[in-house]
C-alpha positions as CSV (number, residue, x, y, z in Angstrom):
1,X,-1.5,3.4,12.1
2,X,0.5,1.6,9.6
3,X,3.1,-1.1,11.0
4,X,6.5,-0.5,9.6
5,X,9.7,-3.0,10.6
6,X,13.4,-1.7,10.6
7,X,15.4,-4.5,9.4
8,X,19.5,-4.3,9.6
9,X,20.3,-8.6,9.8
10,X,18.2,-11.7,8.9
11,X,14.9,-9.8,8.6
12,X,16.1,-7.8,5.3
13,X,16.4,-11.2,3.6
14,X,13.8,-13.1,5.7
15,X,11.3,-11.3,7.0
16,X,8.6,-14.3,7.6
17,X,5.5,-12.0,7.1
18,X,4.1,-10.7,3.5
19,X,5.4,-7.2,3.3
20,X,3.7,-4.4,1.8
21,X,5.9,-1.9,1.5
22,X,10.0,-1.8,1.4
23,X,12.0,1.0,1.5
24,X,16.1,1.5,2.3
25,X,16.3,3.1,5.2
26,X,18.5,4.6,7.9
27,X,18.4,4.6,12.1
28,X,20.8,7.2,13.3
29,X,22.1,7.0,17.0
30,X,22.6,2.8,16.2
31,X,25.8,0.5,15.1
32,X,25.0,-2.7,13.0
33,X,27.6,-5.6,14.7
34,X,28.0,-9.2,15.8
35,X,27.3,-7.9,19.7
36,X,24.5,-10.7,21.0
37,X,25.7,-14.3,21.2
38,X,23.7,-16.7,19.9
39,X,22.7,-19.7,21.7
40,X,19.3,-20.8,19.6
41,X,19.1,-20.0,16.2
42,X,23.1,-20.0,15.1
43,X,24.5,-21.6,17.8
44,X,23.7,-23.7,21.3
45,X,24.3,-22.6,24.8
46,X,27.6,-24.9,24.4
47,X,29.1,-22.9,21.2
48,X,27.1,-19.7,20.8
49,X,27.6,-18.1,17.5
50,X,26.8,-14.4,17.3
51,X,24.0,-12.7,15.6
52,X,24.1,-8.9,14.4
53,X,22.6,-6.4,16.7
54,X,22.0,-2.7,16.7
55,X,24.2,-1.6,19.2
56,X,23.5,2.1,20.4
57,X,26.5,4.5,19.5
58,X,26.3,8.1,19.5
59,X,26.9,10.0,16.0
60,X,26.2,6.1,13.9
61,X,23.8,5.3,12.1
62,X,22.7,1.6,10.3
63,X,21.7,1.8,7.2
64,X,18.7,-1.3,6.4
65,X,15.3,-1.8,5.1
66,X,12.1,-0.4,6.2
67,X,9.9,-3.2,5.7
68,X,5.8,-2.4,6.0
69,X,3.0,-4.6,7.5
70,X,-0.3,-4.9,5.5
71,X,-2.7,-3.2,8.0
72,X,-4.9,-6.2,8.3
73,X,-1.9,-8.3,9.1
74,X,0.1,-6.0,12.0
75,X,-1.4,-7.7,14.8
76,X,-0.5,-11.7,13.7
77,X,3.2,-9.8,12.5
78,X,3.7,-8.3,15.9
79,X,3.2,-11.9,17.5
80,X,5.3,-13.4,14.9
81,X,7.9,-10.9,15.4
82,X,7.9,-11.2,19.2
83,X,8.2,-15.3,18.9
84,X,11.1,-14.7,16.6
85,X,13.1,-12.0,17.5
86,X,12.7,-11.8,21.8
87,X,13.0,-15.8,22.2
88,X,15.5,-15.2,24.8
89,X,15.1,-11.9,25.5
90,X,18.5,-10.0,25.0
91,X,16.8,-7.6,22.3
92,X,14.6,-4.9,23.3
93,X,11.5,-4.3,21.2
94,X,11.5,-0.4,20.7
95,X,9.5,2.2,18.2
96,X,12.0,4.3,16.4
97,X,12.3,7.1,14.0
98,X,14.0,5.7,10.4
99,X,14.7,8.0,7.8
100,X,13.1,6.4,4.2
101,X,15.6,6.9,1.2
102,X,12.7,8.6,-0.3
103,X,12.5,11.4,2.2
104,X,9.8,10.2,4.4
105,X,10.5,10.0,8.1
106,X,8.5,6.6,9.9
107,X,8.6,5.3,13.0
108,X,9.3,1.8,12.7
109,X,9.3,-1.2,15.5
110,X,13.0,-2.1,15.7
111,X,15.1,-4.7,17.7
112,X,18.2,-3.6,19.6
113,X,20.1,-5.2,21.4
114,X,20.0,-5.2,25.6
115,X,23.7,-4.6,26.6
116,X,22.6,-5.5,30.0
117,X,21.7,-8.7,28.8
118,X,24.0,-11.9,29.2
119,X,24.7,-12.6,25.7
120,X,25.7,-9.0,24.9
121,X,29.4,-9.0,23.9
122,X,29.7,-5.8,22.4
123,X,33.2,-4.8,21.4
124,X,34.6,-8.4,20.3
125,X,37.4,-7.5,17.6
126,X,37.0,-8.7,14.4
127,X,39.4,-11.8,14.2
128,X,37.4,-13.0,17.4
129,X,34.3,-12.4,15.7
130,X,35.3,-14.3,12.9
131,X,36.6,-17.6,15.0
132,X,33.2,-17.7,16.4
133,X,31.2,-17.6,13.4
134,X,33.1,-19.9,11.6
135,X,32.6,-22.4,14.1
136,X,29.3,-21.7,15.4
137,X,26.1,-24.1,14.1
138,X,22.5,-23.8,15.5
139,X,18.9,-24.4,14.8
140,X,18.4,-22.3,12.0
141,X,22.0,-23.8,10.4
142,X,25.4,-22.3,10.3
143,X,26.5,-19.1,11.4
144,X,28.5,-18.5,8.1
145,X,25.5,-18.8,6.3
146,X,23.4,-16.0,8.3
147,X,26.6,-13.7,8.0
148,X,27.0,-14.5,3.9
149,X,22.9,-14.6,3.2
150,X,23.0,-10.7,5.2
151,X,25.9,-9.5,3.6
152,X,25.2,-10.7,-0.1
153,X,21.3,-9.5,0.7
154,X,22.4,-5.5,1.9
155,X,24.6,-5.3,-0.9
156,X,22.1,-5.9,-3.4
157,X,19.8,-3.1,-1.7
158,X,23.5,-0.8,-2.7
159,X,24.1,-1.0,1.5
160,X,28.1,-2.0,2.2
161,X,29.6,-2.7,5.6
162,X,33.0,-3.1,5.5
163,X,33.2,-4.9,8.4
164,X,30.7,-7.5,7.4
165,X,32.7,-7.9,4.0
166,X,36.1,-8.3,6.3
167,X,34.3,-10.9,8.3
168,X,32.7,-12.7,4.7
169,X,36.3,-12.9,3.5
170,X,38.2,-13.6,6.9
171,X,35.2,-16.6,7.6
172,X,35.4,-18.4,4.0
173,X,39.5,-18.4,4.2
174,X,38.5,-20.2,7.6
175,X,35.7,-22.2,6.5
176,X,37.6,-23.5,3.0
């Protein structure tokens, strides 16, 4: 079976495995936001930035990339994923049907977010969002640059999300 990756954030522009196969692609039943603070990668446990999560939300749907693993590699990706993506455990690795822009229907390995989890904060308004990611600054460098390196990345794939282009503009009038 062939290992296919649904990426919505950081994995459409850095997915840290030799892809195969990419493909735009869309999740229905899921909402693309800044819900899961982040206390590792863009931000410490002191000032957690926030990260973007698929948040599930009935009647949505994300649109992202379909990303596919070489079949030889799927095994060492799977680990690599897991390091990466559950390092404190407030997503939940899941298999979900994606709809390919070309038609096809996959099911792809997909990270959403645990809203039973302590850093969920699902349903942070915008301006708030903003303030934090501004501010926020963590292992893998600011959280300005993760929100500006996804946005820019989705809209080269044709994918817009108006709130992520509120928050680009709202965080550089902060940020100077």
């Amino acid at each position: 079976m062939r290992m296919w990756v649904f990426g919505y954030g950081s994995l459409v522009w850095n997915p840290g495995f030799d892809v195969a196969e990419r493909a735009i692609a869309r999740l229905p039943g899921y909402h693309r936001s800044f819900c899961m603070r982040s206390i590792h990668h863009r931000g410490t446990e002191d000032t957690p930035g926030l990260v973007l999560a698929l948040d599930a939300t009935p009647g949505a749907q994300c649109h992202g990339l379909a990303l596919r693993a070489h079949d030889s590699d799927a095994d060492d990706v799977l680990a690599y994923l897991r390091e990466r993506e559950l390092v404190s455990a407030a997503y939940l690795e899941t298999r979900l049907d994606v709809d390919l822009e070309d038609g096809r229907r996959i099911e792809a390995l997909t990270y959403v977010v645990d809203a039973d989890h302590a850093q969920y904060c699902g349903g942070l308004d915008l301006e708030t969002q903003a303030r934090i990611i501004a501010r926020a600054h963590g292992g893998k460098g600011p959280n300005s640059e993760y929100l500006y390196n996804t946005t820019a990345h989705l809209k080269q794939l044709g994918i817009t999300d108006s709130d992520l282009d509120w928050l680009v503009d709202r965080v550089r009038g902060m940020c100077g």
